[in-house]
C-alpha positions in Angstrom: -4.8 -1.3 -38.6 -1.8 0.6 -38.8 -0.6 2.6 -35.7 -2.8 0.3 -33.2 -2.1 -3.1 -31.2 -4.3 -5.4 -30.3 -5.4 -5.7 -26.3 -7.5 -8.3 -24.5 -8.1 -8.0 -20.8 -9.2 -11.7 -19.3 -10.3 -11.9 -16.1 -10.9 -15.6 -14.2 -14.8 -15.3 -15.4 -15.2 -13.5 -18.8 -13.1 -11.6 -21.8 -13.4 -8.0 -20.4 -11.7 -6.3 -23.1 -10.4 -7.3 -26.9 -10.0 -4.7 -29.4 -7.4 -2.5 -31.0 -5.5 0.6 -29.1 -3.5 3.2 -29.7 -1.9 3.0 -26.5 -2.3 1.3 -23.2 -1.6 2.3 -19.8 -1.4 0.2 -16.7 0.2 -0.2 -13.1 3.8 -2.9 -13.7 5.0 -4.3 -10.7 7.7 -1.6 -11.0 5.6 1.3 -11.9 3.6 2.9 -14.8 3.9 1.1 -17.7 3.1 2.7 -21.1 2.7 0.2 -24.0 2.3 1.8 -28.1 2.2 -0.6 -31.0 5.9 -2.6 -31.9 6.5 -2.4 -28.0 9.3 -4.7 -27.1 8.3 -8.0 -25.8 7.7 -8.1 -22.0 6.2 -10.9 -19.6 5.5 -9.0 -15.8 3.3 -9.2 -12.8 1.3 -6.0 -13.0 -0.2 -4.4 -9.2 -3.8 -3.9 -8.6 -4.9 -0.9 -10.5 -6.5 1.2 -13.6 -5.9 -0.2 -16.8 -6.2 2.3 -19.4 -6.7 1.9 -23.0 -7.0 4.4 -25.8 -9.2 2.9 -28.2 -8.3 2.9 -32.3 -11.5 5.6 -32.9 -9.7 8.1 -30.0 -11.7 6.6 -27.1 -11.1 5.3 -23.9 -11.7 2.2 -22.4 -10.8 1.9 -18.3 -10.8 -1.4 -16.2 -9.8 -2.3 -12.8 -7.6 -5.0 -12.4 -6.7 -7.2 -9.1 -3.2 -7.5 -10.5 -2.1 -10.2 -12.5 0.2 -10.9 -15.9 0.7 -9.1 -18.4 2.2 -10.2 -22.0 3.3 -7.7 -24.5 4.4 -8.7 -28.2 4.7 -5.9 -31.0 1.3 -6.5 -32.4 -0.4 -7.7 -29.0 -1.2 -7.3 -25.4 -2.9 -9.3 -22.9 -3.4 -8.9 -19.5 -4.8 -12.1 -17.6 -6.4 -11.3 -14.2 -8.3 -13.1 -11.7 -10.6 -10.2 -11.2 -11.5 -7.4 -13.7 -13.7 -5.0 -13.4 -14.9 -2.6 -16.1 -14.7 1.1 -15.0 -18.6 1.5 -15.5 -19.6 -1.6 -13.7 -17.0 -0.5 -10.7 -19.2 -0.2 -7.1 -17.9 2.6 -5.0 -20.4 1.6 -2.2 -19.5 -2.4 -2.4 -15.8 -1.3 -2.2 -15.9 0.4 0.7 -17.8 -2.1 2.5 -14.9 -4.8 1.0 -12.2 -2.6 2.4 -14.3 -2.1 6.0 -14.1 -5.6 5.6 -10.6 -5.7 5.3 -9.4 -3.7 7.7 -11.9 -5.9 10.6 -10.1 -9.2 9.0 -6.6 -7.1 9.2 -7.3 -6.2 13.3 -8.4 -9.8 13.9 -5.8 -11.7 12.2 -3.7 -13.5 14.7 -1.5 -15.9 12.1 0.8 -14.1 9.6 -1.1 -16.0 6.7 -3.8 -14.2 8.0 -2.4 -11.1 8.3 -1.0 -11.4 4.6 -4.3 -12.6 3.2 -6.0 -9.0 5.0 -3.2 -6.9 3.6 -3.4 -8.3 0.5 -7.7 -7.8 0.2 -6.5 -4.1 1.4 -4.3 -3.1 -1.0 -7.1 -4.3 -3.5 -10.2 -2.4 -2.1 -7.7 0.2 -1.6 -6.6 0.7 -5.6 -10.4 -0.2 -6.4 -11.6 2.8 -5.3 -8.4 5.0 -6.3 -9.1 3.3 -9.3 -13.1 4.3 -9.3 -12.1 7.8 -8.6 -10.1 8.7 -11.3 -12.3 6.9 -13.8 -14.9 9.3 -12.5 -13.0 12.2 -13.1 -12.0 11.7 -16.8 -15.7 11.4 -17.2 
């Protein structure tokens, strides 16, 4: 279809996403990246966060993502995840308990892989449920 690209959002477990978009939106290592069809080609890390996509019919698909790669081409994107998480099937209760979770491990760590490994399950309960709130909001 003319005007759209296609996406697919992989996580570890399943195909989350695969379909066509107007326009995708999701968190680059750097930033906000913005990605519309003929994008130039791009390999980067992407943070945990939202990743939004405007479907081909106008709607919108959302999906939390753990961080991971992401793979642009003019006709494609791919983001490849360990853990993805569609928007509706994101727990607001079972992330807050993950990030209580956290932030115990984070106060008991005594090595710095320890330390690093709580920090890094932080900033990932942390963007979960930033990421869970604003899909609630465009609701």
């Amino acid at each position: 279809m003319a005007g759209t690209i296609h996406v697919d959002v992989v996580s570890a477990e399943e195909s989350i996403f695969s379909g066509e978009a107007r326009f995708v939106a999701l968190p680059g290592e750097a930033g906000e990246l913005g990605i519309y069809p003929r994008h130039t080609p791009l390999i980067t890390r992407i943070r945990p966060g939202a990743v939004r996509i405007e479907t081909a019919d106008g709607n919108e698909e959302f999906v939390f993502v753990a961080g991971g790669i992401l793979e642009v081409q003019p006709n494609a994107v791919t983001v490849l995840s360990d853990t993805a998480i569609r928007g509706k099937d994101l727990d607001e209760e079972k992330a807050n308990k993950s990030k209580a979770a956290a932030e115990e491990a984070l106060k008991k760590a005594k090595s710095d892989i320890d330390i690093a490994m709580a920090q890094s399950e932080l900033a990932v309960m942390a963007a979960q449920i930033a990421a869970l709130r604003k899909y609630r909001q465009k609701k």
